[in-house]
MDAnalysis code that builds the backbone (N, CA, C; Angstrom):
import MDAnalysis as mda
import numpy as np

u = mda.Universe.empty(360, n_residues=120, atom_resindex=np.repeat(np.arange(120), 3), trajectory=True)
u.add_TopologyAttr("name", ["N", "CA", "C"] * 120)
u.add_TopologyAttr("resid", np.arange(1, 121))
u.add_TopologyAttr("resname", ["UNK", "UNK", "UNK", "UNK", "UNK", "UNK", "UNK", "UNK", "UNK", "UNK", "UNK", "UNK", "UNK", "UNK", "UNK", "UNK", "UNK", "UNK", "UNK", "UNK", "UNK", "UNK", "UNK", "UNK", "UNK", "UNK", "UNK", "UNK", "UNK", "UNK", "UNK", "UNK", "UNK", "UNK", "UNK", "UNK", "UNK", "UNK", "UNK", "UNK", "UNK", "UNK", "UNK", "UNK", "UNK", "UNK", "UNK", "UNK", "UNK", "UNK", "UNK", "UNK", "UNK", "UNK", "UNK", "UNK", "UNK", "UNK", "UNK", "UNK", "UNK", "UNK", "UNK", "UNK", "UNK", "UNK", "UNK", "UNK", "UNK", "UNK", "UNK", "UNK", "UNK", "UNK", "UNK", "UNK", "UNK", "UNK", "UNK", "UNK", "UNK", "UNK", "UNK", "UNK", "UNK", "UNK", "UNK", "UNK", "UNK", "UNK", "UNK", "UNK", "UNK", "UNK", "UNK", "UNK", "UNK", "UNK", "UNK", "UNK", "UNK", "UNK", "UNK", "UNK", "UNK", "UNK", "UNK", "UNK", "UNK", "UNK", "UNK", "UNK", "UNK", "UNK", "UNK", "UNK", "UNK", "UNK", "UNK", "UNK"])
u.atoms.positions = np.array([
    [47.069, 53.854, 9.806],
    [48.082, 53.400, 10.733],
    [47.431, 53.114, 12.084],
    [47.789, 51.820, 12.618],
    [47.397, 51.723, 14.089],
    [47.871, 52.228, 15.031],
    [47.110, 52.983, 15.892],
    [47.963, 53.751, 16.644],
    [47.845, 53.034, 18.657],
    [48.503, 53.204, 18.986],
    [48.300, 53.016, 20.539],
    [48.065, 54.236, 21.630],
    [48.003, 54.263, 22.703],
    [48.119, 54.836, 23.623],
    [47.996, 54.121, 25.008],
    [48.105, 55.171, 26.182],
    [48.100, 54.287, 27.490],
    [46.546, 55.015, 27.817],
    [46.007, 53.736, 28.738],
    [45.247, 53.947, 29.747],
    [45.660, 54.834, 30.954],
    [44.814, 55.224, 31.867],
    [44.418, 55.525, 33.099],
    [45.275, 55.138, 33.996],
    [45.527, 53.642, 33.813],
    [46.551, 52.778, 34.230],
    [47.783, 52.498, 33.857],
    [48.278, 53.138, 32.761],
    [49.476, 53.300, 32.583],
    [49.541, 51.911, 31.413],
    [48.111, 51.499, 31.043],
    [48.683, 50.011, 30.254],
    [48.531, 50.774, 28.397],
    [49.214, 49.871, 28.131],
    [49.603, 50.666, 26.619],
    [48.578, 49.507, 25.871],
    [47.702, 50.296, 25.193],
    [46.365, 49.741, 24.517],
    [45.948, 50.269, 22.844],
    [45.426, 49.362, 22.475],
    [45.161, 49.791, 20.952],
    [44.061, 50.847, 20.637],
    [44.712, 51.796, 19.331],
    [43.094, 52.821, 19.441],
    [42.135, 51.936, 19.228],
    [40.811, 52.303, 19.947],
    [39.563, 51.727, 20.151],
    [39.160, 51.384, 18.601],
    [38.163, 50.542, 18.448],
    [37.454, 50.510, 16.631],
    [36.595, 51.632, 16.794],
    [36.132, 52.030, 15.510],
    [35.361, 53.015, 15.363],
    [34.031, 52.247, 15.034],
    [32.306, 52.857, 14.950],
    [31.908, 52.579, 14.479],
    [31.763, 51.923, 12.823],
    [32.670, 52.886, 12.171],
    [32.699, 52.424, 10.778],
    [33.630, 51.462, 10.830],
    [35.001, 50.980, 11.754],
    [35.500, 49.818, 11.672],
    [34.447, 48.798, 11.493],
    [33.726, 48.517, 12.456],
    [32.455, 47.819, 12.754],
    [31.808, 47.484, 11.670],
    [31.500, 48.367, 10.923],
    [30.564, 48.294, 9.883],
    [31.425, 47.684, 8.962],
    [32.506, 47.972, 8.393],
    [33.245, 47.474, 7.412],
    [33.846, 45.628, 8.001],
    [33.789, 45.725, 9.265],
    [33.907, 44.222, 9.718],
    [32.878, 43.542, 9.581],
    [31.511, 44.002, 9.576],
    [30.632, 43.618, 9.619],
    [30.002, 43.093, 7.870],
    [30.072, 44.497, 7.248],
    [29.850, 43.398, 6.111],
    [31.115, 42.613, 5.547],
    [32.190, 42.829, 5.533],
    [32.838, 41.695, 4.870],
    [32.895, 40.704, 5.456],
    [32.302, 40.276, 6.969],
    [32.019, 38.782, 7.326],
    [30.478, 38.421, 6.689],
    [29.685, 39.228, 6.459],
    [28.323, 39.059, 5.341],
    [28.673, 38.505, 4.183],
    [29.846, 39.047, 3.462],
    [29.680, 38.716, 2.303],
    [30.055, 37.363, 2.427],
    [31.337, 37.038, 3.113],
    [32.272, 36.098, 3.366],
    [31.293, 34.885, 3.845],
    [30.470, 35.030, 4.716],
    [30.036, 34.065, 5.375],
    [27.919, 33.501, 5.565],
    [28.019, 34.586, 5.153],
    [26.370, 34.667, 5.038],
    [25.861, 34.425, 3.911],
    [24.112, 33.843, 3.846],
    [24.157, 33.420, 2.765],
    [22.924, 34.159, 2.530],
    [22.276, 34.929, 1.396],
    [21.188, 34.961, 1.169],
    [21.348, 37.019, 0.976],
    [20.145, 37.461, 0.723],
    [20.220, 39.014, 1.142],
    [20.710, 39.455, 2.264],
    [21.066, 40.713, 1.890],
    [22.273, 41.578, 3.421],
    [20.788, 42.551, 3.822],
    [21.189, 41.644, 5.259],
    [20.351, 42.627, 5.946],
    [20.907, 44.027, 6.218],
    [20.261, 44.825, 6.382],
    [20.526, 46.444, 6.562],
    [20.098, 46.790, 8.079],
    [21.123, 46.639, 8.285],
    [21.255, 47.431, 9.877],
    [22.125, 48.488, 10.260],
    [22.164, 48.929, 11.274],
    [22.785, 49.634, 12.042],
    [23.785, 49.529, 12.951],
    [25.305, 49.771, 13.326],
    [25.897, 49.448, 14.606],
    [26.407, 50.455, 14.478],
    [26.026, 50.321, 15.829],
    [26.661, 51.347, 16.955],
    [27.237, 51.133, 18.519],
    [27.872, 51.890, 18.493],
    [28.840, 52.022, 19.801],
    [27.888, 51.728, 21.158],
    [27.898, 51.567, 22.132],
    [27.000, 51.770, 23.281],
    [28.143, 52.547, 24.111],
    [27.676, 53.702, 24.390],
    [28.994, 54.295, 25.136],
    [28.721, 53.657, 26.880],
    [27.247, 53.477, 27.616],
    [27.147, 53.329, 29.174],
    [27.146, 51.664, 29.148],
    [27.086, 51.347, 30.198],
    [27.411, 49.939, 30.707],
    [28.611, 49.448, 30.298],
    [28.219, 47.728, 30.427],
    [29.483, 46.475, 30.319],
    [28.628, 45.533, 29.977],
    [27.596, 45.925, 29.473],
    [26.681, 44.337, 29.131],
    [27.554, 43.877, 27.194],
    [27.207, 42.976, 26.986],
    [27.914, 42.471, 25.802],
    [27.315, 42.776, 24.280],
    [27.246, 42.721, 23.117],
    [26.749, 42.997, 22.375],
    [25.193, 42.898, 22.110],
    [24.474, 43.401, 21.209],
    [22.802, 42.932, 21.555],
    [22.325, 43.398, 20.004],
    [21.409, 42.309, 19.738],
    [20.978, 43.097, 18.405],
    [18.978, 43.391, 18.972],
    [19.638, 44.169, 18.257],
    [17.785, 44.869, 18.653],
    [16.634, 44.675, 17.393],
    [15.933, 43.699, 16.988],
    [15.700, 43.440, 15.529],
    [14.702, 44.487, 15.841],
    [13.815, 44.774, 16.477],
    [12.670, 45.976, 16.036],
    [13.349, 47.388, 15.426],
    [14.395, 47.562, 15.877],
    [15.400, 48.990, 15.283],
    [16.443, 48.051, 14.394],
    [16.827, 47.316, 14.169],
    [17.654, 46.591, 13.122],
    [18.902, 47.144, 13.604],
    [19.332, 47.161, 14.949],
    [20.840, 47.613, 15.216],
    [21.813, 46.802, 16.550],
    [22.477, 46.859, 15.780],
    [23.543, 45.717, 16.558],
    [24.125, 46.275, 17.088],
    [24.371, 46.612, 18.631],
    [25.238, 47.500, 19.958],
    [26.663, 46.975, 20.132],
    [27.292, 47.122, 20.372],
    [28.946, 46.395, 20.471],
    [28.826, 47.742, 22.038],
    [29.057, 47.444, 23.228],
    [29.987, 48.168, 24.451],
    [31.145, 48.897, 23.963],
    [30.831, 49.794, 23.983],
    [32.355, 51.159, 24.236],
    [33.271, 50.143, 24.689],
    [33.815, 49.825, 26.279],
    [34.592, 49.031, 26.605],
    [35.093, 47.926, 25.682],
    [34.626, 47.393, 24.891],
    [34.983, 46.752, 24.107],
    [35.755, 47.031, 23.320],
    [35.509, 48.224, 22.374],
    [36.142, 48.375, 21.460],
    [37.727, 48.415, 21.026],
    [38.684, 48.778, 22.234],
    [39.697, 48.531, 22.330],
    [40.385, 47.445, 22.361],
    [39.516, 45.951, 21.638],
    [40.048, 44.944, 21.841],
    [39.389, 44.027, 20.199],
    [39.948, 44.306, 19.440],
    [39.616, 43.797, 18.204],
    [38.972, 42.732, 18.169],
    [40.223, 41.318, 18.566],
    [39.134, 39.887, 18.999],
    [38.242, 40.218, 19.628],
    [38.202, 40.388, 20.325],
    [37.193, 40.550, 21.480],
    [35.460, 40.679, 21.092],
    [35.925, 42.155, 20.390],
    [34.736, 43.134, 19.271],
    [34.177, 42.018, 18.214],
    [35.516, 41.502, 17.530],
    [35.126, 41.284, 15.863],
    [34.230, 39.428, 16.862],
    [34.843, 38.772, 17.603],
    [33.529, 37.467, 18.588],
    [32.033, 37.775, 18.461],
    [32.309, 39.585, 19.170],
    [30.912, 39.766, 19.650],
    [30.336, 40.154, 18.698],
    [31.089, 40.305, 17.306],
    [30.189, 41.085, 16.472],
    [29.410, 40.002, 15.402],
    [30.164, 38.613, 15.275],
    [30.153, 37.591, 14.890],
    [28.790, 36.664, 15.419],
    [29.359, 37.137, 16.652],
    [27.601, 36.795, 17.035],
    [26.489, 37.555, 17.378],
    [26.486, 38.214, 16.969],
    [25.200, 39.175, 16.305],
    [24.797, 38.986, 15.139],
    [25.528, 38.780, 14.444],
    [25.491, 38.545, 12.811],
    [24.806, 37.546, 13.007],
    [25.097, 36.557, 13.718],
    [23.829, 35.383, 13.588],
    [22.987, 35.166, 13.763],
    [22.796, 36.154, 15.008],
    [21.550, 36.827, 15.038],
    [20.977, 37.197, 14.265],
    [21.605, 38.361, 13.574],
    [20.958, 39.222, 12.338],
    [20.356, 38.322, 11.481],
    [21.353, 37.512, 10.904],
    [20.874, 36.580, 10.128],
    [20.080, 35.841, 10.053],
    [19.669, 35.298, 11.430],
    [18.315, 34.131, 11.531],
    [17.178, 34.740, 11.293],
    [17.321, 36.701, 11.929],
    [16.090, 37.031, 12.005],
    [15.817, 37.278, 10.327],
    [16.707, 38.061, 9.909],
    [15.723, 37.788, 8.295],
    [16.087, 36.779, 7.707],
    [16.074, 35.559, 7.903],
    [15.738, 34.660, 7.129],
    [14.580, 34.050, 7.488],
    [13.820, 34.146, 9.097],
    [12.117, 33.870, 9.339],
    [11.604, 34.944, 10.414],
    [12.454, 36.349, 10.930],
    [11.748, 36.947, 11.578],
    [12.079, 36.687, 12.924],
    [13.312, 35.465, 13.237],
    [13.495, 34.732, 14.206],
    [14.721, 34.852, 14.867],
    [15.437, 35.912, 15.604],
    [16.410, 36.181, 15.776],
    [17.353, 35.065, 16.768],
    [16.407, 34.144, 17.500],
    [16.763, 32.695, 18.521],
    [17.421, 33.357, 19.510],
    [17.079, 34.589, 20.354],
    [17.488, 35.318, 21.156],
    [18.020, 33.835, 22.249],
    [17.542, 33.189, 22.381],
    [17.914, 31.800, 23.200],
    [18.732, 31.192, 23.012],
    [19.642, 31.154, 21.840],
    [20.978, 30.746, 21.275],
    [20.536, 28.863, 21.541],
    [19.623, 28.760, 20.505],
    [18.837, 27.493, 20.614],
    [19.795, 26.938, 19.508],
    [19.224, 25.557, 18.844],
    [19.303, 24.780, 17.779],
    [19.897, 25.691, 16.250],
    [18.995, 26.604, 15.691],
    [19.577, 27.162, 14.501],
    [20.523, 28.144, 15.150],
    [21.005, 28.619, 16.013],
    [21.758, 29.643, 16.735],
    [23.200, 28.734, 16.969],
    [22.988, 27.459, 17.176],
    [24.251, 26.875, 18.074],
    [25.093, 26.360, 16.334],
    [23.936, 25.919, 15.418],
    [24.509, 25.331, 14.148],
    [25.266, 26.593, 13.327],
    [24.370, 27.705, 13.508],
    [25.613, 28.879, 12.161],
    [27.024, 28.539, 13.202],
    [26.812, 28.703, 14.724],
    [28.419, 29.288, 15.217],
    [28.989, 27.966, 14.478],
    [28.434, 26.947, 15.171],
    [29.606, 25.460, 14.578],
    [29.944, 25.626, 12.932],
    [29.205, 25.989, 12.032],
    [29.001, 26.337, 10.679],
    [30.645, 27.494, 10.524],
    [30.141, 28.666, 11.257],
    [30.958, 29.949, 10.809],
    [32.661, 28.856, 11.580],
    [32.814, 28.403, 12.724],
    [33.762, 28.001, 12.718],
    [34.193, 26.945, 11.922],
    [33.530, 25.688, 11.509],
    [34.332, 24.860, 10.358],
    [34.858, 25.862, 9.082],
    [33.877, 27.032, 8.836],
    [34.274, 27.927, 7.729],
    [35.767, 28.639, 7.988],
    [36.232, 28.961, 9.603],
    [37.488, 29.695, 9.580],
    [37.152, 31.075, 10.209],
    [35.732, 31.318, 10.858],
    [35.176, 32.766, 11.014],
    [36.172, 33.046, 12.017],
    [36.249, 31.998, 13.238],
    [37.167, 32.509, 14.144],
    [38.664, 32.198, 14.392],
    [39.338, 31.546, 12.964],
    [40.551, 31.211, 13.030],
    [41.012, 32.915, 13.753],
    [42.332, 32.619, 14.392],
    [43.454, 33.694, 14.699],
    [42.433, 34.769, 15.936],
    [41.008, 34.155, 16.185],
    [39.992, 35.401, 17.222],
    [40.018, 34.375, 18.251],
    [40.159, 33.213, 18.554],
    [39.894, 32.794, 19.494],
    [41.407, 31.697, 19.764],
])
């Protein structure tokens, strides 16, 4: 069951995702959308800062912001693009931290597919 509560501020907000939300979002957009072997990584929460998601290919783990998590779209965007990350890097080692040429084609790719129908 989804549950709510209020902020600090009195604003009425969704419970946060959990790490294992994450993970279970994470591979069923793998299976759904990726092509080739599942890479094996890690995500986890970042509880300090506000910087945005990050995949770290030397530790194989994809960070999503604490702050985030209370916002499903928000999360399941940033997690979407990590995955493409993830993905470039094992398919040559090449994660396109620069969001170059093979980086700009999966997003256009995952959206003709429907990745971000109803997230954006």
């Amino acid at each position: 069951m989804i549950e709510f509560f209020m902020d600090e501020n009195e604003n009425i907000i969704k419970e946060a995702a959990t790490e294992q939300d994450l993970a279970n979002w994470a591979n069923n957009y793998q299976r759904k959308y990726f092509r080739g072997p599942e890479p094996t990584i890690s995500i986890r929460i970042n509880p300090g800062g506000s910087e945005g998601g990050c995949f770290k290919p030397k530790q194989q783990v994809v960070s999503i912001p604490h702050a985030l998590t209370a916002f499903e779209k928000s999360c399941r965007i940033v997690l979407l693009h990590e995955m493409v990350h993830v993905n470039l890097a094992s398919e040559n080692g090449d994660p396109d931290p620069n969001h170059g040429l093979r980086f700009k084609s999966e997003i256009k790719r995952l959206i003709a597919q429907g990745a971000y129908d109803n997230l954006l």
